[in-house]
C-alpha positions as CSV (number, residue, x, y, z in Angstrom):
1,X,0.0,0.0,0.0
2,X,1.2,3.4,-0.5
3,X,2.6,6.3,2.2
4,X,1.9,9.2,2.0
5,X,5.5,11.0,2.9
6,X,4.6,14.5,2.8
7,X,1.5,17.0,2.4
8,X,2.2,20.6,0.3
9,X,-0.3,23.2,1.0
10,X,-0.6,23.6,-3.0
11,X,-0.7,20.5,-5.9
12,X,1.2,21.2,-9.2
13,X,-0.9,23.2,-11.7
14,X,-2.5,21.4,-14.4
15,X,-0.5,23.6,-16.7
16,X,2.6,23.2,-15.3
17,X,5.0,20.1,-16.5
18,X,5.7,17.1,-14.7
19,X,9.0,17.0,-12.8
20,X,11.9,16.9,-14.2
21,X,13.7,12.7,-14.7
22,X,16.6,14.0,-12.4
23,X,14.2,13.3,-9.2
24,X,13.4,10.0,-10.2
25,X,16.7,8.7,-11.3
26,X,16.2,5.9,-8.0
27,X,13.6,4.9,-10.1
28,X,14.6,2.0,-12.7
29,X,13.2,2.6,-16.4
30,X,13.9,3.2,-19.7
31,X,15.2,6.9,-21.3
32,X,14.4,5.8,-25.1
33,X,16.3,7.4,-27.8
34,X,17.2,11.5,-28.0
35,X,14.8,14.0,-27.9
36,X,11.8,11.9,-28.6
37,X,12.4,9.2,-25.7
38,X,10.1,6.0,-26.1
39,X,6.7,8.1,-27.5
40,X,7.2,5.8,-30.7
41,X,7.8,2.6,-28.6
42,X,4.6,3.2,-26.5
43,X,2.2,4.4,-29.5
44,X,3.3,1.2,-31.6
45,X,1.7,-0.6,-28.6
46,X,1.0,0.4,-25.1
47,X,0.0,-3.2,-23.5
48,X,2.4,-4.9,-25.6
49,X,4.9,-1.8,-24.2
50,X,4.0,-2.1,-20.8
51,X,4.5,-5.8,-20.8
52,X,8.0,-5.8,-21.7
53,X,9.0,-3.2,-19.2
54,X,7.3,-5.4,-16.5
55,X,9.6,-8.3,-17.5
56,X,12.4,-6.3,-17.2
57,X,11.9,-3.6,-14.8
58,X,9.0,-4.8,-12.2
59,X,5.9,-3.3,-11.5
60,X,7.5,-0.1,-10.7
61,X,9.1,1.9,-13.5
62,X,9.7,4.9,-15.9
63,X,9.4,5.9,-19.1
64,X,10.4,8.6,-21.0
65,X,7.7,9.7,-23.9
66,X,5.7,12.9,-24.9
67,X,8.6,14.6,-23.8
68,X,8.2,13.8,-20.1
69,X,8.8,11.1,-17.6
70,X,6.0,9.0,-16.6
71,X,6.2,6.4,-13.6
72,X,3.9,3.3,-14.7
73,X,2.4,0.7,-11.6
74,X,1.6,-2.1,-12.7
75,X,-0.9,-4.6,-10.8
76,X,-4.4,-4.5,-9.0
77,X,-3.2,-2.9,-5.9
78,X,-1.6,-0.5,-8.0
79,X,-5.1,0.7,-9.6
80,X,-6.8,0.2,-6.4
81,X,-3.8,3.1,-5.2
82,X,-4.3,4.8,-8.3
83,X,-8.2,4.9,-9.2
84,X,-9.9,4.2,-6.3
85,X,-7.3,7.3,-4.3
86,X,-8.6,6.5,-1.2
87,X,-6.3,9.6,-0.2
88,X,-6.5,12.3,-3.1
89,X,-3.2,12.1,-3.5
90,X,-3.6,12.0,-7.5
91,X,-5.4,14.4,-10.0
92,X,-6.8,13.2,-13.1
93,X,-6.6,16.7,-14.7
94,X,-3.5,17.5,-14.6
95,X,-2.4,13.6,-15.7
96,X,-4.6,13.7,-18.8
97,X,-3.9,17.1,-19.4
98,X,-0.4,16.8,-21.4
99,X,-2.6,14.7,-24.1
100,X,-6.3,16.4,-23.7
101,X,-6.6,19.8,-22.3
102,X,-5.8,22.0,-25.7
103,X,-8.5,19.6,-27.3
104,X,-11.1,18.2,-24.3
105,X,-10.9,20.7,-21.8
106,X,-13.2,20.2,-19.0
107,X,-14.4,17.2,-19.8
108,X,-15.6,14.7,-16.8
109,X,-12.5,12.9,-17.1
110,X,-10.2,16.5,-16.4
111,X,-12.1,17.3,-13.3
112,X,-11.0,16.5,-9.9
113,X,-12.5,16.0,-6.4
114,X,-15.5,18.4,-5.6
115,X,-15.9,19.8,-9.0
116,X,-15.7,16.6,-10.6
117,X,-18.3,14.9,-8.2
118,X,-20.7,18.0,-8.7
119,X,-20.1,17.7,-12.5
120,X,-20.6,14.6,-12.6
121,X,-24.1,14.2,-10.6
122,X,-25.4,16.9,-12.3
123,X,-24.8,15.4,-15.9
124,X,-26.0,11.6,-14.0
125,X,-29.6,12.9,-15.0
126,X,-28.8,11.4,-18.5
127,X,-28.5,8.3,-17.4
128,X,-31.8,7.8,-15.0
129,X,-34.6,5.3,-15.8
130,X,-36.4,7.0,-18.1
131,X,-34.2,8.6,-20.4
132,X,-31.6,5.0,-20.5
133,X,-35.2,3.3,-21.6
134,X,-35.2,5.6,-24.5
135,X,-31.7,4.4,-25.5
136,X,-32.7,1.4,-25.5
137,X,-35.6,1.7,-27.6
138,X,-33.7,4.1,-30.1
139,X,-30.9,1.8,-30.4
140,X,-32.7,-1.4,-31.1
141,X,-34.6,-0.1,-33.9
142,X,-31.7,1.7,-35.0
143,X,-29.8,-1.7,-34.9
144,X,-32.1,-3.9,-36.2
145,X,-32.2,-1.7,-39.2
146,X,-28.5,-0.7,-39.8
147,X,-27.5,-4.7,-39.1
148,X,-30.3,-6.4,-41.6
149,X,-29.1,-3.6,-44.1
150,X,-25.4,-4.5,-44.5
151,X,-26.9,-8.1,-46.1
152,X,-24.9,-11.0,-46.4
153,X,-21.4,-11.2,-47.8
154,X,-18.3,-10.0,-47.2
155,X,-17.5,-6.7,-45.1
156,X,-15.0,-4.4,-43.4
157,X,-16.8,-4.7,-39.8
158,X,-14.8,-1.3,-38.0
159,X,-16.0,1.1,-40.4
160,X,-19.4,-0.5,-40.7
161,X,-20.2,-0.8,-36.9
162,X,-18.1,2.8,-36.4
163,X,-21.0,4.5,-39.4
164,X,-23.9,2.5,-37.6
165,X,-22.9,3.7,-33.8
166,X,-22.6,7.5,-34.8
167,X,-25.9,7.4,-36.8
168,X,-27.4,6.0,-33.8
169,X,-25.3,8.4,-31.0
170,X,-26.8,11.4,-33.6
171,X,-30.4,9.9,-32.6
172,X,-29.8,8.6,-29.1
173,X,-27.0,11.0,-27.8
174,X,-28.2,14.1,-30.0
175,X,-31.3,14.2,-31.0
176,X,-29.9,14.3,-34.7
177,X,-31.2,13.0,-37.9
178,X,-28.1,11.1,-39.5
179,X,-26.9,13.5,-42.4
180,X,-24.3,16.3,-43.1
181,X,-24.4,17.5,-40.0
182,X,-23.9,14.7,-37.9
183,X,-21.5,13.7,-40.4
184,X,-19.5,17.1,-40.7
185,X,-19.5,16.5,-36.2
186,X,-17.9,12.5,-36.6
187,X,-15.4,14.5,-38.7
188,X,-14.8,16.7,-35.7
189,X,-14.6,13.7,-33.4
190,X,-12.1,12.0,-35.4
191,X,-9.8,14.9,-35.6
192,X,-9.9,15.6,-32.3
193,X,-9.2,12.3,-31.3
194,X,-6.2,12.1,-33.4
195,X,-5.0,14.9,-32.6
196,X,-4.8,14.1,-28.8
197,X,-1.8,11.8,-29.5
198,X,0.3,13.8,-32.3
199,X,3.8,14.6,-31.5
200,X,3.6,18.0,-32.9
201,X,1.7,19.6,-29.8
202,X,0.8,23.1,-31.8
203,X,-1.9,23.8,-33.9
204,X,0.0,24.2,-36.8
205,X,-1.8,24.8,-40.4
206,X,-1.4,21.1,-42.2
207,X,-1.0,19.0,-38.5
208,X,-3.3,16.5,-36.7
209,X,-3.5,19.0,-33.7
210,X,-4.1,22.0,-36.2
211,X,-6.9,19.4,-37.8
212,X,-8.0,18.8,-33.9
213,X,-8.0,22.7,-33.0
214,X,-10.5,23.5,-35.8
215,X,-12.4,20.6,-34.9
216,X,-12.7,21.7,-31.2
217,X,-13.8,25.0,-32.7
218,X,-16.6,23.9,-34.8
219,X,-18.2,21.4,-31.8
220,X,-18.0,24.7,-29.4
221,X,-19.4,26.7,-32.0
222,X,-22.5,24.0,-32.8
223,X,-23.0,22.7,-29.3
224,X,-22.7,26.1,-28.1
225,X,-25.7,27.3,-29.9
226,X,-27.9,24.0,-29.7
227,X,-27.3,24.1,-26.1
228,X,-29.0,27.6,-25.7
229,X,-32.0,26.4,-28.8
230,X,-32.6,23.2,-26.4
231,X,-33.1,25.3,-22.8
232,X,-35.8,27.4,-24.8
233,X,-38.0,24.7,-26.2
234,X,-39.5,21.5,-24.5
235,X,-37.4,18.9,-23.4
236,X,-36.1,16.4,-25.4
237,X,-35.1,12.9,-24.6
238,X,-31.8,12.5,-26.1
239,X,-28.4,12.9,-24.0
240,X,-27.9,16.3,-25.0
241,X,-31.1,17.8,-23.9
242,X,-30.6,15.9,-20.7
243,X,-27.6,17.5,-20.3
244,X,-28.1,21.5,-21.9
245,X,-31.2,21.3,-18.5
246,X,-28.2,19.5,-16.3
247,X,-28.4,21.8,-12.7
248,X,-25.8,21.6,-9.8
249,X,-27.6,20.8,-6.4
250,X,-28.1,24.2,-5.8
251,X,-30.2,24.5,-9.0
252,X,-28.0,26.5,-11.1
253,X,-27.9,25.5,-14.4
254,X,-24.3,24.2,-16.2
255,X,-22.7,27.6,-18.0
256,X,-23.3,27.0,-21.7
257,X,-19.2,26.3,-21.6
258,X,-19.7,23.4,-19.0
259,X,-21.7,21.4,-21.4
260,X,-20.4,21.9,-24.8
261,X,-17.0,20.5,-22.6
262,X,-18.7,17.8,-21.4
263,X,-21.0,16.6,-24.5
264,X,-17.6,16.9,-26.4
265,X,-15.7,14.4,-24.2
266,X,-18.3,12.2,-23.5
267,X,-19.3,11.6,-27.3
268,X,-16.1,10.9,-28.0
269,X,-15.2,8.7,-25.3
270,X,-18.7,6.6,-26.3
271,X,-18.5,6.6,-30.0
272,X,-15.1,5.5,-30.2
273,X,-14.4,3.5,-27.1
274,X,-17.8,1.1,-28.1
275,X,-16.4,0.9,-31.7
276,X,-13.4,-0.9,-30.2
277,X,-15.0,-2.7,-28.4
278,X,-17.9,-4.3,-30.1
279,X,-15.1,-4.8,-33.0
280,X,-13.1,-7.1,-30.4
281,X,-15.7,-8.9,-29.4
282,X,-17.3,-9.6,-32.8
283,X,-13.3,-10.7,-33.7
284,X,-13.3,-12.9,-30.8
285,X,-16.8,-14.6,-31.8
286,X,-15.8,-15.2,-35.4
287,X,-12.5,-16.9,-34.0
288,X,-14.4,-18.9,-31.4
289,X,-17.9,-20.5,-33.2
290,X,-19.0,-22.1,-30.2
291,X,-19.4,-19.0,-28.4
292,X,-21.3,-17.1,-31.2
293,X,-23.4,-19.9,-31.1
294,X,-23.8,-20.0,-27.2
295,X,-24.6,-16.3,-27.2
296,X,-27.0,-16.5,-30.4
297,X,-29.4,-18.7,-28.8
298,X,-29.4,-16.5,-25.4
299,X,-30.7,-13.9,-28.2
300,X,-33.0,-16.1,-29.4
301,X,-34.9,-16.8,-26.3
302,X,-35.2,-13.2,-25.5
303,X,-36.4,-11.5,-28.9
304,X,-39.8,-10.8,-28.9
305,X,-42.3,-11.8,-31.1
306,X,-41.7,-8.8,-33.7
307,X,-38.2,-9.4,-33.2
308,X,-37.0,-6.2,-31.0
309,X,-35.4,-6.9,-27.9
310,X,-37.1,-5.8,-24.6
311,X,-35.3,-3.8,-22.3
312,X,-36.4,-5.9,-19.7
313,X,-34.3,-8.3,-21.5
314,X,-30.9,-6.7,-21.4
315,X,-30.4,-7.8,-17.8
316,X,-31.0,-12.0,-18.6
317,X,-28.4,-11.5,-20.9
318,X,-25.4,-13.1,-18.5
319,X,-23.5,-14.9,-21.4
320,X,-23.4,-12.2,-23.6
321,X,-22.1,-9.9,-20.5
322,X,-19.7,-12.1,-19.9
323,X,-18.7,-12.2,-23.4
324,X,-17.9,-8.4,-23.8
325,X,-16.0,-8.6,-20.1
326,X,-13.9,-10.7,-21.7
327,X,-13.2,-8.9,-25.1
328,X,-12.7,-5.6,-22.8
329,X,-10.4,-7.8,-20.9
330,X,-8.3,-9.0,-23.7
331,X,-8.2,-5.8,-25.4
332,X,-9.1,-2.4,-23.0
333,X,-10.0,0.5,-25.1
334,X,-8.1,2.4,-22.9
335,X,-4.8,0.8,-23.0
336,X,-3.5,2.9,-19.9
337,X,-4.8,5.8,-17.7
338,X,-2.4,8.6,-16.2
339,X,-2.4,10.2,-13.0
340,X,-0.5,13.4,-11.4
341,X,0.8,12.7,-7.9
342,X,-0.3,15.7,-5.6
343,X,2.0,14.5,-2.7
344,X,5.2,12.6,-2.0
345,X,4.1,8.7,-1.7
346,X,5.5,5.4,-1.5
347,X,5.0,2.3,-3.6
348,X,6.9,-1.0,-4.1
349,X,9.7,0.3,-1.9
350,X,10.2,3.6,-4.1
351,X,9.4,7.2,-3.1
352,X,7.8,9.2,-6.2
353,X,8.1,12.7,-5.5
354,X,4.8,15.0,-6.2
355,X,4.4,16.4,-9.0
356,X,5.2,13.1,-10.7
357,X,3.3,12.0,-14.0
358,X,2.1,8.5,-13.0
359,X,0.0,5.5,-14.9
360,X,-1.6,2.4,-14.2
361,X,-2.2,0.2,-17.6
362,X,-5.2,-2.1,-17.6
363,X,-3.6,-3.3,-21.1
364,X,-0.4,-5.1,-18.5
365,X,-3.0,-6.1,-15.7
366,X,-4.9,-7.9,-17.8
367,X,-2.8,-10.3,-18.9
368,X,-0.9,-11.0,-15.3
369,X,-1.2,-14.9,-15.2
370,X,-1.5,-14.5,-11.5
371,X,-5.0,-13.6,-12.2
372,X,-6.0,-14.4,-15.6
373,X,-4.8,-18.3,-16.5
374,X,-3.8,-18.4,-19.9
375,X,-4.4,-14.8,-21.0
376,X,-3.7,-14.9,-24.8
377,X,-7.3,-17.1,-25.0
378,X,-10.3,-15.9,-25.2
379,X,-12.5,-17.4,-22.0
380,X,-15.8,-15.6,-21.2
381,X,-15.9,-18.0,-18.2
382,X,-13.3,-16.3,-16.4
383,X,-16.5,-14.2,-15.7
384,X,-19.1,-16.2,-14.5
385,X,-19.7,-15.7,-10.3
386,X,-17.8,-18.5,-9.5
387,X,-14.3,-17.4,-10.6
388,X,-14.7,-14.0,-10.2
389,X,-15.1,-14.4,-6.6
390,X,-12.0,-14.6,-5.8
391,X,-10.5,-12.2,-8.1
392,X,-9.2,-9.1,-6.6
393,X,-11.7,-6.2,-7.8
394,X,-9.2,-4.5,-9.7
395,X,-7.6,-6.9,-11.9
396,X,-10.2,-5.8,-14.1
397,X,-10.2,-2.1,-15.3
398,X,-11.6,-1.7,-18.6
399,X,-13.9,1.5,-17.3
400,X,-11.3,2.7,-14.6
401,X,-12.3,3.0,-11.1
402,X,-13.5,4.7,-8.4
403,X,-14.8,8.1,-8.1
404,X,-13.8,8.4,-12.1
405,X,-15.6,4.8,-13.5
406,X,-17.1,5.7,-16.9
407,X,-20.6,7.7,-16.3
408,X,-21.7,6.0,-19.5
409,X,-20.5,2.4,-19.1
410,X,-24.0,0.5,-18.5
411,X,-25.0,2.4,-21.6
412,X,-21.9,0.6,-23.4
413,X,-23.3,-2.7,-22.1
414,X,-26.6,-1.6,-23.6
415,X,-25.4,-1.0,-26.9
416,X,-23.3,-4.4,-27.0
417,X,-25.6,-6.3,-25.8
418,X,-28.5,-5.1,-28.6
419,X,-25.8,-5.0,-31.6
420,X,-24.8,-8.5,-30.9
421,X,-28.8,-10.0,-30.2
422,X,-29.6,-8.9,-33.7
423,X,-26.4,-9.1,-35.4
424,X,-26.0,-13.0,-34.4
425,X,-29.7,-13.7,-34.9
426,X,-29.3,-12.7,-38.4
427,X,-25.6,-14.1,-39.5
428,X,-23.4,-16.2,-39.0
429,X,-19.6,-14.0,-38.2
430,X,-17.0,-15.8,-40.0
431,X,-13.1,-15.0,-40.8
432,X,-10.9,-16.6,-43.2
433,X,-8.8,-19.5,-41.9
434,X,-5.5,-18.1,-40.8
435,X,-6.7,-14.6,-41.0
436,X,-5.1,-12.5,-38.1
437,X,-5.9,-8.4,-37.9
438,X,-3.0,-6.2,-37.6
439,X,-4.3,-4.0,-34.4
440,X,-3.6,0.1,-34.3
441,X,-3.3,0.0,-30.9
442,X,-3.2,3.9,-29.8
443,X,-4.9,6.4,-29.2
444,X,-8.0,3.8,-29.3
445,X,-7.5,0.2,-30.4
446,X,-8.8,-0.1,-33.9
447,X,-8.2,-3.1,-36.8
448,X,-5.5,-1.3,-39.5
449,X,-7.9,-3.1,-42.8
450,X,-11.2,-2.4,-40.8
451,X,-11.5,-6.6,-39.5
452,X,-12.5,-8.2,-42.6
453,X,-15.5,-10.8,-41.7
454,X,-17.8,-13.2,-43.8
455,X,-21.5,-12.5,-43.0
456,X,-23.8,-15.5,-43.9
457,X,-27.7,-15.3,-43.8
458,X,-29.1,-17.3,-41.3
């Protein structure tokens, strides 16, 4: 467990850099080559990354990327430290900040402590009873019409499933007929996304972040304005309504800012992070027959007679569940989250000094065979009651932990769990014998030639 070793009266600025790698020279680690340390190492592959420097370093070291020094724990206790922070001794602003703050400002995820926990009850309101049965409702006829419209043959499923989840988040998370629009905002997303892990950290004319900085721009502009058009007229069901009449607990309503900040981060931390991971679990099911098979019946049984699926359904859904556990498992969206230490602490024997950039990687933990047997194979089991049990709770951290676990992630379920009932009731997934994708794995994990699958009529 970790001490705390001393208590400043100020934490380091957001804005301000992490320390310098001459106060954590105790610390073991690799420096990388000159000038751009190991960024190119850890964006060909952060799990892979991480794993290597646990063979050879322990659970404890440093890396030199994004011209900074980061200290990576590796381990359950480790995110339990980091995530759960039983002792606010980390900030997740000012760890995310080196990558998001010129592009997600503000967003849920760049909050800490009191602001975050008001933020984040206020915007909660979006994902009450009522307006999570809308989802569902939206999303299965949305689903049922975008899967039976792809046909039978062969496809590129990323690009497929990334079109069908934005026309759907422009109904269920905007209120948005899919068009121009709502195509002109995925354009925006994308951008901005890339742009969060360029090297080149200016907006220069011709760069990912100068593609990212007018992208930013034209979501403040749009959500700005919709925001104010969706206070003055009745209120509307999707996220974004939800969120435009979002008040703190003493009534105030979020500034117009506050929500355009907060609709931009949490659209793109749905859209893409589902995309991933509905593409990994659809990979895993084509590889694995029996299992498409097991979780095509569960479907089956639960469809009703015009073939939607209830949302009293969604909940009986246990092997499906346990099915998208385990692709999260075997491939996190989010290879690794970062952290800035407010205060001197101890870990593993080593003092890191505040002001420290420090990450946990769910990528590493989930493959320590200490916890997961075997963890190159694909085993839904692992998830049943029985052996998760025993597990420690934080061997698994596909939606982080703690006072910072994704706001959205029973929505995820939702929209895994509908995709796969009428996908699977319609086709049978196949891949071509041999066929291995070749994984982008950073900023989100994504198939380089889209995951090319066989769809066959049922």
């Amino acid at each position: 467990m970790a001490t705390q070793l001393a208590d400043p009266h100020t934490a380091p600025a957001m804005g301000a850099r992490p320390i310098s790698g001459d106060k954590l020279e105790h610390i073991p680690g690799a420096d990388g080559l000159p000038l751009v340390g190991t960024t190119f190492a850890v964006l060909s592959d952060p799990p892979e990354f991480a794993r290597r420097m646990l063979a050879r370093y322990g659970k404890v070291y440093k890396v030199n990327s994004f011209g900074y020094y980061t200290v990576s724990l590796i381990g359950p206790e480790a995110n339990e430290l980091v995530l759960f922070d039983r002792e606010k001794l980390f900030s997740s602003e000012a760890g995310w900040g080196p990558v998001l703050d010129q592009l997600f400002p503000r967003g849920l995820m760049l909050l800490d402590f009191e602001q975050h926990r008001a933020d984040r009850r206020a915007l909660s309101i979006a994902f009450k009873p009522a307006p999570m049965k809308h989802y569902a409702e939206t999303l299965d006829r949305g689903m049922a019409k975008g899967v039976t419209a792809w046909g039978p043959g062969e496809m590129e499923f990323y690009p497929a499933i990334k079109k069908l989840t934005l026309e759907l988040a422009a109904d269920s998370f905007i209120g948005l007929p899919f068009g121009p629009e709502a195509d002109a905002i995925n354009t925006a997303f994308v951008d901005m996304v890339q742009a969060s892990v360029a090297p080149i950290r200016k907006p220069l004319p011709f760069t990912a972040m100068g593609r990212g900085a007018k992208g930013r721009k034209f979501l403040k502009d749009w959500f700005g304005r919709e925001t104010l058009r969706r206070r003055e007229g009745p209120e509307g069901p999707d996220m974004f309504s939800q969120f435009a009449r979002a008040r703190r607990e003493d009534g105030e309503l979020l500034t117009v800012d506050e929500v355009t900040d907060h609709m931009n981060f949490l659209m793109m931390a749905a859209h893409d992070t589902i995309t991933s991971s509905a593409t990994t679990l659809i990979w895993q099911l084509a590889e694995h027959p029996e299992w498409q098979e097991k979780l095509r019946g569960e479907a089956a049984a639960l469809l009703d007679e015009e073939g939607n699926l209830p949302e009293a359904a969604l909940g009986k859904m246990d092997l499906t569940e346990m099915a998208f556990k385990e692709a999260l498992r075997f491939m996190p969206p989010v290879p690794s989250i970062p952290r800035r230490a407010l205060r001197d602490f101890e870990y593993g024997g080593y003092t890191i000094p505040a002001g420290t950039q420090v990450s946990v990687s769910p990528g590493a933990t989930h493959y320590l065979e200490e916890y997961w047997p075997e963890p190159e194979k694909f085993d839904p089991m692992r998830f049943t009651p029985e052996a998760a049990k025993g597990r420690h709770k934080y061997a698994w951290v596909p939606f982080g932990g703690g006072a910072h676990m994704c706001l959205g992630l029973h929505f995820a379920y939702m929209q895994v769990k509908i995709l796969t009932a009428h996908l699977l009731t319609r086709y049978r997934v196949e891949i071509a014998e041999g066929y291995e994708p070749d994984w982008q794995a950073w900023p989100i994990p994504k198939p380089k030639d889209g995951l090319k699958v066989t769809l066959t009529a049922l």
